[in-house]
N, C-alpha and C positions, 0 to 999 in steps of 0.2 A: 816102547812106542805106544801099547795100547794106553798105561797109566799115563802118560802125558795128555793122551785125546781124552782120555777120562776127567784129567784135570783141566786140561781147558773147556770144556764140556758144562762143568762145573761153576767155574769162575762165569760162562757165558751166564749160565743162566743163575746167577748170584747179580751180576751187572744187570740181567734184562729186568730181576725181582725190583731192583733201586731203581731203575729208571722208569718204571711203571708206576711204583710207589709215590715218585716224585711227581708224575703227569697225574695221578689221581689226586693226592694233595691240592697241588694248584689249581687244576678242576672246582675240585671241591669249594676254596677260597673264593676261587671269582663267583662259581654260584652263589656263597653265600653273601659276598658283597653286592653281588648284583642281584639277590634279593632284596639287602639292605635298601640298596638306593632306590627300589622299586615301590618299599615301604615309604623314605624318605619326601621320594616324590608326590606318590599318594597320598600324604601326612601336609606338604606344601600347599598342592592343590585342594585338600578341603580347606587349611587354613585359609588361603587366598579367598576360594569360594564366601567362607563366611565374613572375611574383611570385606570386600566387597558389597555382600547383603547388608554391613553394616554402614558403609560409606553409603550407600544407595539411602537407609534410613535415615541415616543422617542430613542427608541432603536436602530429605523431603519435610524432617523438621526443622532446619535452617529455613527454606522456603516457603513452611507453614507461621515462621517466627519472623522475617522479612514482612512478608506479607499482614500479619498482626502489629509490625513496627508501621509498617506505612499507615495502618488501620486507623491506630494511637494519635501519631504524627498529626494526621487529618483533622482526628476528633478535637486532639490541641487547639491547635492550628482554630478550630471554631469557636472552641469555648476560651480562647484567647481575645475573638474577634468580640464574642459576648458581652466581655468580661472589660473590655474600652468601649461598647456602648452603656453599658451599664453604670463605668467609670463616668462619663460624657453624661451620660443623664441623671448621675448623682450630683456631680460638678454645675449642672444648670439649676436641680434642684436647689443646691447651697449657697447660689448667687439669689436665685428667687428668694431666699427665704432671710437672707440677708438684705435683700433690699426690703421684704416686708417688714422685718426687725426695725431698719432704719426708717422706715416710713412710719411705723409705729413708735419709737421713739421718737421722731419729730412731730408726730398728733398729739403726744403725751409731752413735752416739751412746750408746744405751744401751747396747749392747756394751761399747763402749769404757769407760762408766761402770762396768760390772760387772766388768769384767777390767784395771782400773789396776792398775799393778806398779812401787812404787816405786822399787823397787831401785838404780836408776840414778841417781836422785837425789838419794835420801838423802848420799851420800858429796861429791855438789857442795854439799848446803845445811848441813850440819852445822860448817864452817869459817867460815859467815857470819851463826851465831848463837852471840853470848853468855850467859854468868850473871852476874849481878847479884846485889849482896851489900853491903846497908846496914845499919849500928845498927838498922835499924826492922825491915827485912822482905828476901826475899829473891824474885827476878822473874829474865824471860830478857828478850831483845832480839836487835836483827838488825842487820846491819853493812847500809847503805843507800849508804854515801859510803868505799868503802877507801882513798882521798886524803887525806880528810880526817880519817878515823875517825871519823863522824857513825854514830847507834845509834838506834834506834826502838826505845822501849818502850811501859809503862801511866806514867801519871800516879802512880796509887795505887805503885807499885812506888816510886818516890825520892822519896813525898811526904813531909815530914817529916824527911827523913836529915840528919844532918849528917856522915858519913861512907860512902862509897860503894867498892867495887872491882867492876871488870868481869875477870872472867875468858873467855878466850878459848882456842876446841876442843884450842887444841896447850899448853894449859896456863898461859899466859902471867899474871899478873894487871896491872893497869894502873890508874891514878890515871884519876878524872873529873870532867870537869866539867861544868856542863849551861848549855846552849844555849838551852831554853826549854821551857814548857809549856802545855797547855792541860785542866784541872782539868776541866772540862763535856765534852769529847770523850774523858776521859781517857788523852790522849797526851803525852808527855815527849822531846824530843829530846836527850840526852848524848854528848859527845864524851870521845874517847880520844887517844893521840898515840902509836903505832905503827908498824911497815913491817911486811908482808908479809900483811898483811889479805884479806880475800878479802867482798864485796859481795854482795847477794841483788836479784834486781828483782824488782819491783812486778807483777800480773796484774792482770787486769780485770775486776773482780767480778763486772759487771754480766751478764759471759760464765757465769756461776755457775750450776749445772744440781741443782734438788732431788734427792739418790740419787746424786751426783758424791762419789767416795770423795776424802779429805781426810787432810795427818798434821797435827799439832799439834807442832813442836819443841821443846824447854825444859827446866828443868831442874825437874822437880813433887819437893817431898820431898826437894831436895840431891841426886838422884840426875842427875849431871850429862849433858847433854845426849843426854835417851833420845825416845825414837818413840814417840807414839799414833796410832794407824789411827782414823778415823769415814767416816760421809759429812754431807753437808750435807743437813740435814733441811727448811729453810725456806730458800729462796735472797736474801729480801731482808725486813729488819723495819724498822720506825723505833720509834727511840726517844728521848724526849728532844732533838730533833734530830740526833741519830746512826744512822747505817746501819750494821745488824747483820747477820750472819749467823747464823743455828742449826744449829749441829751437836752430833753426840752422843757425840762426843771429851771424853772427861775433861778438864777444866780445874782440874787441884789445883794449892795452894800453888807456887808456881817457874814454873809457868805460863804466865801472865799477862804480857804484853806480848812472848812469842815468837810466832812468823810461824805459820801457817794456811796448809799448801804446796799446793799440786794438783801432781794426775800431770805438768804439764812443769817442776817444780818453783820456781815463781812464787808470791809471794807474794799469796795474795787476801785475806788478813784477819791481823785481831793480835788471839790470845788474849784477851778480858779478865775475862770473870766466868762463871759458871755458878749456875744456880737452884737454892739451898739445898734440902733436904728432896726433889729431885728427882735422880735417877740417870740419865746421858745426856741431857743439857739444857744445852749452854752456847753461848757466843755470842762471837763474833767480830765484832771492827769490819772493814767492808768496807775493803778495800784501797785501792778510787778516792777512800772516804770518807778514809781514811790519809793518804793523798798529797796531797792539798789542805790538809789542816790541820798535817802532816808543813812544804808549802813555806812555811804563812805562820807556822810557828815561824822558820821559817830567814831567812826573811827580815824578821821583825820585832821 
């Protein structure tokens, strides 16, 4: 009996050892986890702390960089406004100074119109216009082709001939024959067969300035190939479907179908008629109008 109380005795206090062992264990665990988390927590809340101080900084340079954008924005915004007056009063400048351009070219211009001085080139064009000399009538013309011996005249000048001679500046006379016509523009293309010919070009009519001084070459009256001075009174007419020119260059008898020179001595027109009963009134076919009805003789 006693060794029984002995061993239960025993056993109790073997049970009570483990079961205290076991309560201080767990004890222990939770303290030390619940130090853990105490650490953890403390570890959050500095982190938070300083996310915070950093969001806070941040905000204040987002608000300092806001504020700098509007600043910018503004300053644009003005030296944009600058920058279209500037535009505006460059854009006024370049019209003023284009119109003084052009006011200055038409001082110079006129000038030039009032002070043409043929002299120069009278002596190139007078070898490159002939006289014309038919049974019917008597006209001038102008050497266009020295290759070929190709001649621009009037229509009315060989309308009707049955015999023709072209005389040429150094005296020459020459057989002809004709290439073709156009009776409604009245223009006549005739050829020669010579060497030593000498050719006149074509100007551009359209370049043709009212008060632009003009000679007229030809042979008016037999009197072979003399000079009249004009200027051009009307720079562009239509008539008939023809482009004329007005000038107040005598257009007598012999006349007709020689060249209409300007000062760089370029053909702008071909004599062809003047207004009866009127004194300084005659009229010129345009030169560019020439040339087109000029190549579709030649070529048809």
């Amino acid at each position: 009996m006693q060794r029984e109380v002995k061993q239960h005795l025993i056993y109790s206090t073997i049970l009570f050892v483990i079961v205290f062992g076991m309560l201080f264990y767990q004890n222990t665990v939770n303290t030390e986890t619940t130090n853990q988390l105490i650490t953890l927590q403390s570890s959050l809340q500095e982190t938070q702390t300083a996310l915070e101080a950093e969001i806070a900084t941040l905000q204040e340079k987002d608000a300092s960089l806001e504020t700098n954008v509007e600043g910018l924005s503004t300053s644009l915004e003005k030296k944009d406004e600058e920058i279209k007056l500037l535009t505006g009063e460059i854009a006024d400048v370049r019209v003023q100074s284009a119109e003084q351009v052009q006011e200055l070219e038409d001082s110079v211009s006129n000038l030039k119109l009032q002070n043409q001085d043929f002299s120069d080139v009278i002596d190139d064009v007078i070898p490159a216009v002939v006289s014309i000399r038919t049974d019917k009538s008597t006209g001038s013309g102008f050497i266009i082709d020295a290759s070929e011996g190709i001649i621009v005249t009037n229509h009315h000048v060989i309308s009707g001939a049955r015999a023709a001679v072209v005389e040429t500046s150094d005296g020459r006379k020459h057989g002809v024959s004709l290439v073709g016509s156009n009776s409604q523009a009245d223009l006549a293309v005739i050829k020669i067969t010579a060497d030593g010919l000498t050719r006149i070009r074509f100007g551009d009519s359209d370049d043709v300035k009212v008060g632009e001084k003009v000679i007229a070459v030809g042979s008016p009256g037999g009197l072979d190939f003399s000079v009249t001075q004009g200027i051009v009174s009307n720079a562009m007419r239509r008539d008939k479907g023809r482009d004329l020119i007005q000038i107040d260059v005598p257009i007598n008898p012999g006349n007709s179908g020689g060249p209409l020179i300007n000062a760089a001595g370029r053909v702008i027109g071909v004599n062809t008629q003047k207004v009866e009963g009127f004194e300084g009134v005659g009229f010129a076919l345009a030169s560019n109008y020439v040339d087109e009805i000029v190549d579709e003789i030649r070529e048809g």
